[in-house]
Steps between C-alpha positions, in 0.01 A plus 500: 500500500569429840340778637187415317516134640528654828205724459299205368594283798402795741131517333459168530562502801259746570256320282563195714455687814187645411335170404623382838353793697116358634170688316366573808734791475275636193184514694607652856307827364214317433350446856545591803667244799155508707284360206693136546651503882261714676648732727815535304618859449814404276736327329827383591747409216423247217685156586726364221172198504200703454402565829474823652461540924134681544601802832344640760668748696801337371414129606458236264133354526466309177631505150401624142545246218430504095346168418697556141817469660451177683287290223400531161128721489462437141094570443296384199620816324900345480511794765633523803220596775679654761391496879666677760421337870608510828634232779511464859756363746230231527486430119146626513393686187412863591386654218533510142490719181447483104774729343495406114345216278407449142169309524344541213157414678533732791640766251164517317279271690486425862556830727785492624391562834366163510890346491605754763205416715612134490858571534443730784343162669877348555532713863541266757588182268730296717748352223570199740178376350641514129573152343490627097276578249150472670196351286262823427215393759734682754511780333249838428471439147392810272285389226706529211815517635550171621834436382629876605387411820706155567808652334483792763408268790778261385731797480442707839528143659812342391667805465387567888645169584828566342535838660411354845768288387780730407410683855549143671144554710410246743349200285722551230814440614736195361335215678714334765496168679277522838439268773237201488200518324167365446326216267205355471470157660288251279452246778366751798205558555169267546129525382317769669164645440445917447460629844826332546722624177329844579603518818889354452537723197486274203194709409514832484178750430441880414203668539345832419180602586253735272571778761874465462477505165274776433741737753811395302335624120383765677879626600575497137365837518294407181144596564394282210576180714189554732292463170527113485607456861462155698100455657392431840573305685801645607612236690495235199825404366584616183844376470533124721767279315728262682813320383733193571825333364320181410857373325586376852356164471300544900378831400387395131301117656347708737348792296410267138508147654747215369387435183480852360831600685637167300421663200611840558839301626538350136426850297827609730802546325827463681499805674146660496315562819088571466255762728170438532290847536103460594280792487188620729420821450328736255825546289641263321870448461492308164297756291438464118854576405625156488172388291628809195825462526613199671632738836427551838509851536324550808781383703904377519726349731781727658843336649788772575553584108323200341141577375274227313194572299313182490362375185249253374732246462624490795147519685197221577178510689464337838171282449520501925678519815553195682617736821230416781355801617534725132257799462303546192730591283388593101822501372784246572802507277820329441818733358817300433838725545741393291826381553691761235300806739787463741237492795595329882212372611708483888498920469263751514296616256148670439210534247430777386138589418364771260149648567367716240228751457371623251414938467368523105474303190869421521673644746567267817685543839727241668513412908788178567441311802784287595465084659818490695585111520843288622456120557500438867844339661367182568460449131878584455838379582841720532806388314783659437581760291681473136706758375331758302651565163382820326287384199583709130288828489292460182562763213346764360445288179338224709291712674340616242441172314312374854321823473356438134475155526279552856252743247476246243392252799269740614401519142456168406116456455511787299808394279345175467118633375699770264738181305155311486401821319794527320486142363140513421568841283782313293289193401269762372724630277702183442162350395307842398310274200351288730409767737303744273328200340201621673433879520206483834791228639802728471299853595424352822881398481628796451230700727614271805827547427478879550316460810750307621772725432347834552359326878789311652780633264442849530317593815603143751831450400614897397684340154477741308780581285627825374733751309654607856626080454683553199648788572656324849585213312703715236658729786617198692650358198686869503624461876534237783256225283379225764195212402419509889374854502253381179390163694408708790129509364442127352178573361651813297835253412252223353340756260796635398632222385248358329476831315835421365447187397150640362640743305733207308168304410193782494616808501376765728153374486530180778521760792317804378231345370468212761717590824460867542256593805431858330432336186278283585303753666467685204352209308242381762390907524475502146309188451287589801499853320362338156252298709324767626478698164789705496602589141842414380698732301769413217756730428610569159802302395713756424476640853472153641851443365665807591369478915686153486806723569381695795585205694872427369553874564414488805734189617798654332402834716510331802783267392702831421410628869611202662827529328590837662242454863309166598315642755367753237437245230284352810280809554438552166417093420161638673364515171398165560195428721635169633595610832171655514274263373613176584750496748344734806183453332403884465574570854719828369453860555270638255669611200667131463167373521381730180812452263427081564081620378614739252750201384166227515259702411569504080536140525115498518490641137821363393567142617883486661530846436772565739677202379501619088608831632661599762663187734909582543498116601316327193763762267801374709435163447387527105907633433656118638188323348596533206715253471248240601580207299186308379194585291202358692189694363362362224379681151370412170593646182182711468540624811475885477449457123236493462371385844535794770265280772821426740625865469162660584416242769900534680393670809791686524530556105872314512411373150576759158269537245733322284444174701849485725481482894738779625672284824569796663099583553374170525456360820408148381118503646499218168134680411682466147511098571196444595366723154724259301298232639197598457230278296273872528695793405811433351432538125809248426365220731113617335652443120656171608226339648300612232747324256541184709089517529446544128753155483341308735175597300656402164670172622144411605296573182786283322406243712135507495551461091756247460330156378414231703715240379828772536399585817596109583837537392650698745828509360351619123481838497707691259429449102812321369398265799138451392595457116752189559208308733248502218 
């Protein structure tokens, strides 16, 4: 027994020991040193922390780092994405590489090449200008992959940080106490017109001309850039902003005059300092961005390792400036900093501008321009210097809660429209009598509704959910299980909830028959389809019935895949069009592009034919909905005896010939409500306003013959009544 115990202590040790031993260790054969530190011919020995020293001739010049080993990579998958990258002595990024990932998107979507391309972009990133997750407008977004994207980004970044770090490169260092430093000084300063703050440097002013600008696209090396390239005059500006540190109260009367400096004084909380930033030239530094999506994407402030993307609540419009002397200036904004940023306003610091051009129908490429700015000495005191006590290095887990919580921010329009959505779609249902009251009233409804989902939905906001969803969610229940990996996309998380709930109250039928992009373009093809003459056809019952399981096949196919390979469960979930149709919007090679037709096309003959059939999603969710709770459809007694209107008119025949509504099919379009309402051709509602007709009629012709002394007695109607009066 002993012996055993010592055996099992020895392999778990070993078990131990491997756990401990960094996975960059698993990918060394996987690329070559050159790829991430270029000019690297080896590979000296894996450090007990990850890191591995990048050699030439034997000298150290840079290292080799796994961003798995420094932070969590977790992807929308509940898979690691792993990114190998390499470091300089300078903590300058100098190159980078995608090793392994589970995205189901770029698995069976988005060419891969697209991520690498992006990736590939981190060369020559100086990580002293990393302050955390960054908003998205700073990023090269791939359409699609938004949320793979910022989880990379996030990753190569903070995981770059920590390495520079663990290497104790200059910036990065424990802080230490240092001699006397710098503030701003409130009461320096006097009023002073723009000639004068330009030339002190309280203003400061970039400028690039269409020349300048044209030459720098052009050393892309992108020939497509000369396409939409600057016009004559060369000489104009195209980029002309200036900036100023109008916090400090001589700086800030000067530029917006006293009474709108007053007010900017009293938006200031304790700590926040304000910029003003005016703009001359062609270009303009605010763009659209902010008006979509509430950001400023155009630019951000830089300080050391402190970035801030500016928002629209923390911006105004200058109405002028009060500076003597001011050019023209079209654009004149006010951008308050705020006090949790962390920024000095005594220090150094610089915009950073992003110029974009655009080379096809989406594809764009990206120039920065940086506005180097300090606040001139005489607008600054020294004091002494305070000790500097290391702050608490955030963790992993709070890293990635700023990072979801900075998507949902960038989000927020969209979250907001989609709940409005949401809560419109419930009172429907909640109050589905009232709704179908009126067929033309709730066709429009409905028809809108579609629109609305099939348009921003599906091909704005990319939510379209899938079988590849379920199958994470059930594998992540299976391993490491973590809600921030499924709030990394809110749009996606707001759906999927409500499913849930959905599927308590409805059923199935509240997202497939409302919510789904691909479904709804099935029924606006098919009722365009019908419009225009197409003939429908019905399918006998008995084969109707028996395709219902294609579908449920299907899922538990793919469900059995996932089981034994995710990533293979993923390529074969490519029997649904989504990805193709809705999400990139047929941009897909060619034989994509026909399985999405050959998936539509029947839908022209047979409405929601895809849905009846074949979708792996609407069968996944039918197996949970059936233990929705409430009954909301409703049925009268001759309801498929004898009456078969509701089953023939069901547009997805959901409805047996024996009068029932299987919940599994029906995706509660309530076509079946407004039928039960109808005055027209319902033959229950016919008979009983027949009946209550042929009443009203009799009531009256009882009336018309009563005599005329009874009809004074209002009260004397019945016989026993009219015998005891006489």
């Amino acid at each position: 027994m002993t012996r055993i115990a010592l055996v099992l202590v020895f392999l778990l040790g070993l078990t131990l020991q491997g756990a401990a031993e960094p996975l960059l260790g698993k990918f060394l054969n996987d690329f070559e040193a050159s790829e991430v530190v270029p000019g690297a011919t080896a590979l000296g020995p894996l450090r007990e922390d990850g890191l591995a020293p990048a050699l030439r001739d034997g000298e150290t010049i840079g290292w080799v780092f796994l961003t798995s080993d420094f932070v969590p990579t977790t992807g929308y998958s509940g898979k690691p994405i792993h990114v190998v990258a390499g470091i300089s002595p300078d903590a300058v990024l100098t190159g980078a590489k995608l090793l392994k990932h589970s995205e189901p998107i770029v698995l069976v979507g988005i060419p891969e090449e697209k991520i690498r391309a992006v990736i590939r972009h981190y060369s020559g990133f100086d990580l002293h200008a990393v302050s955390g997750p960054r908003d998205g407008g700073d990023l090269e977004i791939v359409s699609g992959a938004t949320v793979t994207i910022m989880v990379i980004d996030d990753s190569i970044l903070r995981a770059g940080v920590k390495a520079a770090r663990a290497l104790g490169l200059d910036g990065f260092a424990a802080p230490k106490a240092s001699g006397p430093t710098r503030e701003i000084d409130r009461e320096a300063g006097e009023i002073a017109d723009w000639p004068t703050l330009a030339g002190n440097g309280a203003l400061r002013r970039l400028t690039v001309d269409v020349a300048t600008i044209n030459a720098d696209f052009a050393a892309l090396g992108d020939p497509r850039t000369e396409k939409n390239a600057e016009p004559a005059p060369d000489t104009d500006a195209h980029v002309d902003v200036w900036t100023a540190l109008v916090s400090q109260p001589a700086i800030g009367r000067s530029l917006l005059g006293d009474a709108a400096w007053e007010n900017l004084s009293k938006r200031l909380n304790p700590g926040d300092e304000a910029i003003a930033v005016f703009g001359a030239g062609r270009w303009s530094f605010k763009g659209s961005g902010y008006v979509r999506g509430g950001i400023f994407d155009r630019f951000q402030l830089i300080q050391g390792e402190m970035s801030v993307r500016f928002h629209d609540r923390n911006h105004s419009r200058i109405v002028r400036a009060a500076a003597e002397g001011a050019p023209d200036l079209p654009e004149m904004d006010l951008f308050i900093i705020p006090a949790d940023a962390g920024f000095d306003p005594a220090a150094q610091f610089r915009l950073q501008f992003l110029v974009s051009r655009a080379v096809g129908p989406i594809d764009k490429v990206f120039l920065t321009y940086d506005l180097g700015y300090e606040l001139p000495d005489a607008y600054t005191r020294t004091v002494a210097a305070a000790p500097v006590q290391a702050q608490p290095e955030a963790t992993d887990g709070d890293a990635r809660d700023a990072l979801w919580k900075r998507i949902w921010q960038t989000k927020r329009t969209q979250v907001v429209v989609l709940c409005t959505a949401l809560v419109l779609l419930s009172g429907i249902f909640f109050f589905q009598g009232f709704a179908t009251k009126n067929a033309r009233t709730f066709a429009m409804l409905r028809n809108a509704y579609l629109v609305f989902t099939l348009v921003f939905v599906g091909w704005i906001a990319n939510a379209q959910l899938s079988v590849v969803n379920i199958l994470a969610v059930v594998n992540a229940l299976f391993s490491n299980f973590s809600w921030d990996t499924f709030l990394m996309d809110p749009l996606i998380f707001i759906l999927w909830f409500s499913v849930a709930v959905a599927l308590l109250f409805w059923a199935r039928g509240a997202y497939c028959g409302w919510l789904c992009p691909f479904g709804a373009l099935q029924e606006l093809s098919n009722k365009l389809a019908r419009r225009l003459g197409v003939p429908q056809v019905t399918l006998p019952w008995g084969l109707h019935e028996r395709l219902w399981a294609v579908k449920y096949i299907i899922f538990l196919g793919l469900f059995g895949l996932s089981l034994y390979s995710l990533e293979l469960a993923e390529r074969f979930a490519e029997v649904e069009p989504f990805k193709t149709a809705i999400i990139l919007k047929f941009a897909r090679p060619l034989p994509y592009v026909l399985i999405a037709i050959a998936f539509l096309l029947p839908g022209l003959f047979i409405e929601r034919f895809y849905c009846r059939y074949v979708c792996p999603l609407g069968g996944g969710l039918a197996i949970p909905a059936r233990l929705h709770m409430f009954r909301w459809l409703k049925r009268y007694k001759e309801c498929g005896n004898p009456c078969q209107l509701c089953a023939t008119d069901c547009p997805v025949k959901a409805i047996h010939p024996t009068g029932e509504i299987n919940p599994n099919e029906c995706i509660s379009c309530l076509n079946c409500q407004v039928l039960y309402q109808d005055h027209d051709r319902c033959p229950v509602v016919i008979k009983f306003d027949k009946r209550r007709a042929k009443d009203v009629a009799s009531a009256a012709a009882l009336d018309a013959h009563r005599p005329a002394d009874e009809a004074e007695r209002p009260n004397l109607g019945h016989p026993n009544q009219l015998s005891r009066t006489r």
